[in-house]
C-alpha positions as CSV (number, residue, x, y, z in Angstrom):
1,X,26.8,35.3,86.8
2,X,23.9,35.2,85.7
3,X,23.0,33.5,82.0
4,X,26.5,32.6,81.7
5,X,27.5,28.4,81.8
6,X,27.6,27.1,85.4
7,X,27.0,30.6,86.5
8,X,30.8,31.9,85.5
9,X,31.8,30.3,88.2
10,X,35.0,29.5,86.9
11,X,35.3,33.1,86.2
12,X,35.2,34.4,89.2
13,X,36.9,31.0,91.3
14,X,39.9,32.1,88.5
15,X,39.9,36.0,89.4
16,X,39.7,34.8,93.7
17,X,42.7,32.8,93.2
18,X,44.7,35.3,91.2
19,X,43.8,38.5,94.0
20,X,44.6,36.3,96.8
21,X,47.9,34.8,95.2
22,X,49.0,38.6,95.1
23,X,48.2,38.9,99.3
24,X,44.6,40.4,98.9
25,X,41.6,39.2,100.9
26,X,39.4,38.4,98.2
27,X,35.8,37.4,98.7
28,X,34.2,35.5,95.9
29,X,30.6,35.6,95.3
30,X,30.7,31.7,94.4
31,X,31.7,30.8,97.9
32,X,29.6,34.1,99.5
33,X,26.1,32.5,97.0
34,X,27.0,29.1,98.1
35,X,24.2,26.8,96.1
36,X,21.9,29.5,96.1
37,X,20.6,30.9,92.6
38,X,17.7,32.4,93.1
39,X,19.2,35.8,92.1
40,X,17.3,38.4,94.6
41,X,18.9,36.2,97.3
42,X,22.4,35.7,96.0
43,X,22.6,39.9,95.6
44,X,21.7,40.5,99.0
45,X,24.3,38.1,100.5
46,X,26.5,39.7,98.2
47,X,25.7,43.1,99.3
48,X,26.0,42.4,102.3
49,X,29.6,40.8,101.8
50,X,30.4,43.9,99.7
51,X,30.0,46.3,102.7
52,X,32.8,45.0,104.4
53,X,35.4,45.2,101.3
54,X,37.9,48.2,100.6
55,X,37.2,47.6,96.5
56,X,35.3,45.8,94.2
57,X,37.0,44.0,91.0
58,X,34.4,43.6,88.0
59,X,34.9,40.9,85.7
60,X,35.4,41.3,81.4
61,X,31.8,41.7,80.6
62,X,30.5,43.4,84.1
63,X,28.4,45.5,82.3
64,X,26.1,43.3,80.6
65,X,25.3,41.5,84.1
66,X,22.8,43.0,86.3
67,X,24.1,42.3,89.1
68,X,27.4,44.0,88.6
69,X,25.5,46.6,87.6
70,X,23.7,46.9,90.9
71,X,27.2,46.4,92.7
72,X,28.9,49.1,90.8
73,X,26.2,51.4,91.3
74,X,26.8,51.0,95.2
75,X,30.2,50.9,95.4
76,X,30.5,54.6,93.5
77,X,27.7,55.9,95.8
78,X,29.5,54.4,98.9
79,X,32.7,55.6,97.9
80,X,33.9,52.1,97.2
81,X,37.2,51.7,95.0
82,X,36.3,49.8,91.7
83,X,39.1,48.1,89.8
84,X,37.9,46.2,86.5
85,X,39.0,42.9,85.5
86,X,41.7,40.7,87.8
């Protein structure tokens, strides 16, 4: 999100509505960040989001963020499933 226009919101508001038209449970780190942006603070509410979910899905261009860095990181460690793109 971060360094991208408006944070990519749009992005990731797109990929939540896609996942939950097909039945999943998505949570989207727009609505879990709120109007936070300080980014230390927005990683730990999504961490702590991300502990409840069965999978991750990373965005086109995860791998240049830092913060999907960090995520992906955990969720291989944790055994997490990681699916890219929505």
């Amino acid at each position: 999100m971060t360094g991208l226009p408006d944070l990519n919101r749009s992005a990731f508001n797109a990929a939540a509505k896609a996942l939950r038209a097909k039945g999943w449970d998505a949570v989207n780190p727009v609505d879990v960040c709120g109007a936070e942006t300080d980014w230390a603070v927005c990683m730990r509410l999504n961490i702590a989001a991300m502990m409840a979910c069965d999978q991750i899905v990373l965005l086109r261009g995860w791998g240049k963020s830092r913060g999907a860095n960090v995520e992906m990181r955990l969720a291989l460690d944790l055994k997490i499933r990681v699916m890219m793109d929505a």
